[in-house]
C-alpha positions in Angstrom: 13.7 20.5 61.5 17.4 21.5 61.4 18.1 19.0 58.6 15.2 20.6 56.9 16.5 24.1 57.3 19.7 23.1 56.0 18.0 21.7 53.2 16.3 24.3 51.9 19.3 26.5 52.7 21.3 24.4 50.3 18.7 24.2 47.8 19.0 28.2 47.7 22.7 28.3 47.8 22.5 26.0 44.6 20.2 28.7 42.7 21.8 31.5 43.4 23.7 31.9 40.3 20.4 32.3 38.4 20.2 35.9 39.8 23.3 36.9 38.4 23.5 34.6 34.8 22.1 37.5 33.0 25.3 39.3 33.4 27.4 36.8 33.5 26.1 35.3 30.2 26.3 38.4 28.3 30.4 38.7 28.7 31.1 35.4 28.4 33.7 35.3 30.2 35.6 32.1 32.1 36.6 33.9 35.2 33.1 35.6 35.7 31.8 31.7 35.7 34.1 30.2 37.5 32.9 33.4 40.5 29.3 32.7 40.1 29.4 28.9 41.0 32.6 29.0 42.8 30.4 30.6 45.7 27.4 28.2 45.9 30.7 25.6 45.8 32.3 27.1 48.7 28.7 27.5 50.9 27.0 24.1 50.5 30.3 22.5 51.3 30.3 24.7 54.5 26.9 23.7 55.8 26.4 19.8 55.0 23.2 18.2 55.6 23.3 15.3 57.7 21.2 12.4 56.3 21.3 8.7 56.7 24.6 8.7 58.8 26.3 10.6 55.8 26.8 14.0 55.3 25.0 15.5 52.3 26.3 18.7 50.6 24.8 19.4 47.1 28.6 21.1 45.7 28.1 18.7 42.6 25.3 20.5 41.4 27.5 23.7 41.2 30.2 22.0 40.3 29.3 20.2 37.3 26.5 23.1 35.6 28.9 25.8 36.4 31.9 23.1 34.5 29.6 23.2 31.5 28.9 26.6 31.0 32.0 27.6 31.9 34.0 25.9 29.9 37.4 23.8 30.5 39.7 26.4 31.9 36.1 26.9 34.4 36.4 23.4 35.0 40.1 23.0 36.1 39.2 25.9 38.4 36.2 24.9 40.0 37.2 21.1 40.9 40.8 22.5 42.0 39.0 25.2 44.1 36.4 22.1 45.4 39.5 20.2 46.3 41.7 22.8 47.7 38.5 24.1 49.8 37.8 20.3 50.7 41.3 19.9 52.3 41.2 23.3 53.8 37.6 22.0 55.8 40.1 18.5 57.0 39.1 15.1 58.0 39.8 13.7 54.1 42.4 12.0 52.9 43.2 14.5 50.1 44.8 12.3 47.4 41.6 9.8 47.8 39.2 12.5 47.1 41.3 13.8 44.1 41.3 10.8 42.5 37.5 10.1 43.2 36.8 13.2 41.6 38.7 12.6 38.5 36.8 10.3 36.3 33.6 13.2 36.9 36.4 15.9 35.4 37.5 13.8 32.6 34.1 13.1 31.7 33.0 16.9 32.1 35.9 18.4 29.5 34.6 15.8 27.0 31.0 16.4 27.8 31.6 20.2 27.0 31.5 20.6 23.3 27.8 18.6 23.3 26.4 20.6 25.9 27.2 23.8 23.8 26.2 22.3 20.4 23.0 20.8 22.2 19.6 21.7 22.5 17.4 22.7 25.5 16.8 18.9 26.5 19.7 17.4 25.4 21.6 20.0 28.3 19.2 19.0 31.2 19.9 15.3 30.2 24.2 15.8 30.0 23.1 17.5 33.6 21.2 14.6 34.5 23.5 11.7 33.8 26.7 13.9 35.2 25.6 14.6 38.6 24.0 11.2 39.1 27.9 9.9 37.9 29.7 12.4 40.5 27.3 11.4 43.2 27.6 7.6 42.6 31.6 7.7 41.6 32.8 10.0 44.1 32.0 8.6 47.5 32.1 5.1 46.5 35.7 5.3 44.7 36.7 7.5 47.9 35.3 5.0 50.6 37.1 2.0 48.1 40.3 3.3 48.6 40.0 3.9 51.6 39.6 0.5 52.3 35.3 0.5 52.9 33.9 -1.4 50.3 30.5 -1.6 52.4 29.3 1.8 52.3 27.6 1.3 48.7 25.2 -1.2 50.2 25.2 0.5 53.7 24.4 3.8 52.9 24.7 4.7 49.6 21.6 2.5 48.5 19.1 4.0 51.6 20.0 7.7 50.5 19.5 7.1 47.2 16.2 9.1 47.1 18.2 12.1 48.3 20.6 11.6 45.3 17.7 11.6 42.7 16.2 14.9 44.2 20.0 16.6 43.7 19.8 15.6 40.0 16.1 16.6 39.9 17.3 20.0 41.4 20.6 19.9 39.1 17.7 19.4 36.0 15.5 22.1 37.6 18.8 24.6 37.9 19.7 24.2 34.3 15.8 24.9 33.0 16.0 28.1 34.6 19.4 29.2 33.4 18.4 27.9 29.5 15.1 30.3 30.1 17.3 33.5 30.8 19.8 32.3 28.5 16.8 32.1 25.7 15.3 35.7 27.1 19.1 37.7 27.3 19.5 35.7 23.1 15.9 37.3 22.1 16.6 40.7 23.8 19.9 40.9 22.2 17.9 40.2 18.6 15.7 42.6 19.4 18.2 45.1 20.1 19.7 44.3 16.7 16.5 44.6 14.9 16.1 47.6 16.7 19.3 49.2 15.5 18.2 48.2 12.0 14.7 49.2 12.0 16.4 52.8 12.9 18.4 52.3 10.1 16.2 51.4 7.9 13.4 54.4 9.1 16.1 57.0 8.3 16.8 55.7 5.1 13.7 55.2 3.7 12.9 58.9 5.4 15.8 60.2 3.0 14.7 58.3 0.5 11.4 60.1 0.9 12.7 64.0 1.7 14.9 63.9 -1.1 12.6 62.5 -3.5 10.6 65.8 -3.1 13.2 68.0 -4.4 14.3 65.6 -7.4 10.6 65.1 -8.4 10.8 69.2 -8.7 13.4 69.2 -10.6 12.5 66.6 -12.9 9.3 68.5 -13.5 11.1 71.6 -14.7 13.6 69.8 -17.0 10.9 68.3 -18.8 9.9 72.1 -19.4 13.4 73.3 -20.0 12.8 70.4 -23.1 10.0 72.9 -24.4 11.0 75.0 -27.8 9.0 77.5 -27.1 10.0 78.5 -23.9 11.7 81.9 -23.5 15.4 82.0 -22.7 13.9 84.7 -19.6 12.2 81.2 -18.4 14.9 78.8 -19.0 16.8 80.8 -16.6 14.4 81.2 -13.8 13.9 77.3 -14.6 17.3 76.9 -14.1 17.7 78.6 -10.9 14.8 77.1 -9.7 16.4 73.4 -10.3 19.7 74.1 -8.7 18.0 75.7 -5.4 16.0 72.3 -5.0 18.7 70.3 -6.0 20.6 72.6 -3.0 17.6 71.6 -0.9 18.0 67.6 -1.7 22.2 68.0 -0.9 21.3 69.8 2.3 18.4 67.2 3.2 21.0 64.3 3.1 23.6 67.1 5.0 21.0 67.1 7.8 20.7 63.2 8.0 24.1 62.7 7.8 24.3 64.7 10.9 22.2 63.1 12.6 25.2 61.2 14.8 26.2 64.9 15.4 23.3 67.2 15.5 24.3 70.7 14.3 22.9 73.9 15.1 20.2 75.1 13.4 20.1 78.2 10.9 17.0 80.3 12.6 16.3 83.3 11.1 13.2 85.8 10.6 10.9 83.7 7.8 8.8 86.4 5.5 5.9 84.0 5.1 4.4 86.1 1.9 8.4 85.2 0.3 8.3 81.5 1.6 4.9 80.7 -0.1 5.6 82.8 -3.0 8.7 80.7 -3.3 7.4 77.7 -2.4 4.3 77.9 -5.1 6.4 78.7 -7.6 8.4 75.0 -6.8 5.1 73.6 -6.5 3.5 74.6 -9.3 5.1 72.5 -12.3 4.5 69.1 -9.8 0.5 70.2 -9.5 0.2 71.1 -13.5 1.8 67.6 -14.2 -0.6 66.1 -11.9 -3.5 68.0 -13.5 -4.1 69.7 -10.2 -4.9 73.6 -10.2 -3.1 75.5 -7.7 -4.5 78.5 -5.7 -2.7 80.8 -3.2 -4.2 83.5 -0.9 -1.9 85.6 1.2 -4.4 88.0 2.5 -1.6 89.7 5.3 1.9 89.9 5.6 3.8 87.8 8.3 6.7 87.3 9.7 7.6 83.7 12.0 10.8 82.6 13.4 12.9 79.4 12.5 14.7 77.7 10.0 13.6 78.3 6.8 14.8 75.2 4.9 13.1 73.1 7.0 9.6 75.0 7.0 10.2 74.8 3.0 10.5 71.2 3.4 7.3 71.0 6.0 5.1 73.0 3.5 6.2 71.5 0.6 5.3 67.6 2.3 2.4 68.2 2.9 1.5 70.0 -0.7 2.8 66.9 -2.2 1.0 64.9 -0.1 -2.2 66.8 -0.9 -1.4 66.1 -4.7 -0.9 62.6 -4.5 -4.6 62.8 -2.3 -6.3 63.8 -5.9 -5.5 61.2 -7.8 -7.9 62.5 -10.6 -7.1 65.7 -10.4 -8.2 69.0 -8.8 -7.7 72.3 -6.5 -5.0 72.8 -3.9 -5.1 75.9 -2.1 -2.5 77.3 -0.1 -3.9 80.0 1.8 -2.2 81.9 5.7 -3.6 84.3 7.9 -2.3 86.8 10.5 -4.2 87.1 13.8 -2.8 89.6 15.5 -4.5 89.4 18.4 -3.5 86.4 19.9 0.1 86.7 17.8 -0.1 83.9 15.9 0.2 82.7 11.6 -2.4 80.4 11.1 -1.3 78.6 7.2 -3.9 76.8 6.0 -3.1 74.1 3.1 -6.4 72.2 1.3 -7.2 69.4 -1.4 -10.1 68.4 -3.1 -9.0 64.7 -3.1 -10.2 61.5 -1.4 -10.2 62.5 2.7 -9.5 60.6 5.8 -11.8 59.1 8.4 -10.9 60.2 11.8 -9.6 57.1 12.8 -7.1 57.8 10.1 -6.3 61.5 11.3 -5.7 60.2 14.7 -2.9 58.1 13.4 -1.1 60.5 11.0 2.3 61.0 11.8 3.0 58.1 13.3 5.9 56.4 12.0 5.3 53.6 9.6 1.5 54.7 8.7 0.5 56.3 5.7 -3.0 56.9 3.6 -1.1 56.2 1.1 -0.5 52.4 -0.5 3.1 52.7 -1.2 3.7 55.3 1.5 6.6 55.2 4.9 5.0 57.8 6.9 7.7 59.1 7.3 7.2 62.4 5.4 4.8 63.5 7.4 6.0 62.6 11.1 9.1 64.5 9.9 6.8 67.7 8.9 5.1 67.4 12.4 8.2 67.4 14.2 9.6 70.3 11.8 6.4 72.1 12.9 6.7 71.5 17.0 10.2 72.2 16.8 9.5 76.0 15.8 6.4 75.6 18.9 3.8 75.5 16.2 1.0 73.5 16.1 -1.2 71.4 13.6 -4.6 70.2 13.4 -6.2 68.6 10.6 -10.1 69.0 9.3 -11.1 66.2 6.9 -14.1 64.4 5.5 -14.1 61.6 3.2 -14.9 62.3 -0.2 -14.5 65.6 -0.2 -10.8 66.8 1.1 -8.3 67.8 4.1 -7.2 70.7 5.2 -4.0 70.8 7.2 -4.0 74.3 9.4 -0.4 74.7 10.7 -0.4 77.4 13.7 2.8 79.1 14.2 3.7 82.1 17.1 4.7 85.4 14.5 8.2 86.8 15.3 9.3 89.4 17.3 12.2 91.4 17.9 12.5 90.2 21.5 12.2 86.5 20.2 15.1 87.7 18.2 16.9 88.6 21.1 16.7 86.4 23.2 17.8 83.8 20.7 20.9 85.7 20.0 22.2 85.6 23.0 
């Protein structure tokens, strides 16, 4: 039973490093692996197992996995500590067991550079045929020169069974480290495809804000092309184009920011001058689109926030709404003040093509669009524009027949105003 006990406690010793080869592996470092099987190294060799008139200890395990992943330099270390630890314990003839353990060392350093450039099996089998070499070399080269050439037949051969289970367990110690090995390599890909899926989501989310702004302006240069137009309209064209253009340069500003948020610019919004704006950029994009336009301010209002970036909200989902009527038809921008509960309710319709609700349920989510060529990305930007400024949006839809998008913003006070001043 006590034999058992030290068994098992050995065997334990031995695959102890797998709890900390997550770490260790990620640094890469010679010292850190020379630590992590040093200890196992150090224990076994303390508590020997006792079996057929020979003391059993199970260091080579340690000894020649932790030489492998280690390295050379972790392999000078590790058989100088074994030896220096070996002498320290007494009753060996130090230079005997030096040498014994040499031909295991020579044959580890060159064993190295295929057990890096090998594959899962290949490193279990270098494991394999390495420990069953230090078991058979070490004791019988030692016992040699010390002039008992019997023990291989005495008891070498009878505890041979107790040598194949230390390579089974040496086999069994290098599965498990090749499976968190494998698991630490895939989590550090998925990092890195993390990282470049952000990447990628931000640019393709410029790509889509600026694109509003642009496709504005492009509309009203093709009617700053018309002969007819009066030079009253060229101008108000012409401011028009650099404001949006302003909106596109400030668009990339914000994204360019995004490593180093900067305040926001919130101010009082006059929603009747927002949408009167905001039609007026709008309109050129719907008449190219052979979509009529209709706004309805039946109150004034007055909200709270940033007002480039409710021009960009509105303006998403208007083009969005565009691109829904493919054949043409009504968009109606339309906001309401209910004063009693203190709230703007905007209200933004098509006549186009509809969702289902499985559809609406999904909307803003990054990477999903109605659209075929669409990111998404537009409009989880507009619903984050809108909870930022603690508004809220619901959507009303049937198929065949249109959506309406009903944002629901709190109106502005002065004591809002206040209180974000200070």
């Amino acid at each position: 039973m006590h034999i058992e006990s030290n068994l098992i406690l050995n065997v334990f010793i031995i695959l102890l490093p797998i709890m900390f080869y997550r770490f260790v592996c990620k640094s890469n470092k010679t010292v850190l692996y020379f630590l992590l099987f040093l200890i196992p190294i150090i224990i076994t060799m303390s508590f020997p197992v006792k079996v057929f008139n020979t003391f059993l200890d199970l260091r080579g395990i340690p000894l020649v996995v932790g030489s492998l992943y280690g390295g050379v330099y972790s392999a000078l270390l590790l058989f100088a500590s074994a030896i220096i630890y070996r002498q320290v314990l007494g009753d060996i003839h130090i230079v005997y067991y030096t040498l014994s353990l040499l031909p295991t060392l020579v044959l580890v350093c060159l064993a190295i550079p295929a057990f890096n450039r090998g594959s899962f099996m290949k490193r279990m089998l270098i494991v394999l045929g390495l420990c069953f070499f230090l078991r058979i070399t070490v004791l019988n080269i030692y016992y040699l020169l010390d002039s008992n050439p019997s023990y291989f037949l005495h008891s070498f051969v009878p505890s041979l069974p107790i040598v194949l289970m230390q390579c089974a367990i040496s086999v069994l110690l290098v599965y498990i480290l090749e499976t968190v090995r494998r698991d630490v390599k895939i989590q550090e890909e998925m990092i890195e495809a993390e990282k470049l899926k952000v990447v990628s989501e931000i640019a393709a989310s410029v790509a889509h804000e600026v694109r509003n702004p642009l496709t504005t302006v492009r509309g009203f240069v093709q009617l700053l092309g018309e002969p007819s137009l009066t030079d009253q309209k060229r101008k108000e064209f012409s401011l028009i184009t650099l404001v949006e253009l302003d909106r596109a340069g400030s668009i990339i500003s914000d994204y360019l920011s995004l490593a180093k948020p900067q305040n926001q610019k919130l101010e009082p919004i006059s929603l009747n001058e927002e949408f009167l704006e905001t039609s007026h950029v709008l309109s050129s994009y719907a008449n190219l689109q052979n979509v009529k336009m209709v706004t309805e301010f039946h109150s004034s209002g007055t909200i709270y926030g940033d007002k480039s970036k409710l021009r960009q909200a509105i303006i998403n989902l208007c083009k969005n709404a565009v691109e829904a009527m493919p054949d043409g038809g009504t968009l109606t921008i339309k906001y309401f003040v209910d004063e009693s509960d203190n709230k703007a309710r905007i209200y933004i319709s098509d006549t186009g093509v509809g969702m289902t609700k499985e559809q609406i349920q999904r909307l803003g989510s990054p990477y999903y669009s109605t659209k075929l060529k669409g990111t998404g990305l537009g409009t989880m930007v507009t619903f984050n524009i809108i909870r930022e400024m603690n508004g809220q949006i619901s959507i009303e839809s049937k198929e065949g027949e249109g959506t309406t998008f009903i944002i629901t913003l709190p109106l502005y006070t002065v004591k809002e105003d206040a209180d974000h001043s200070k």
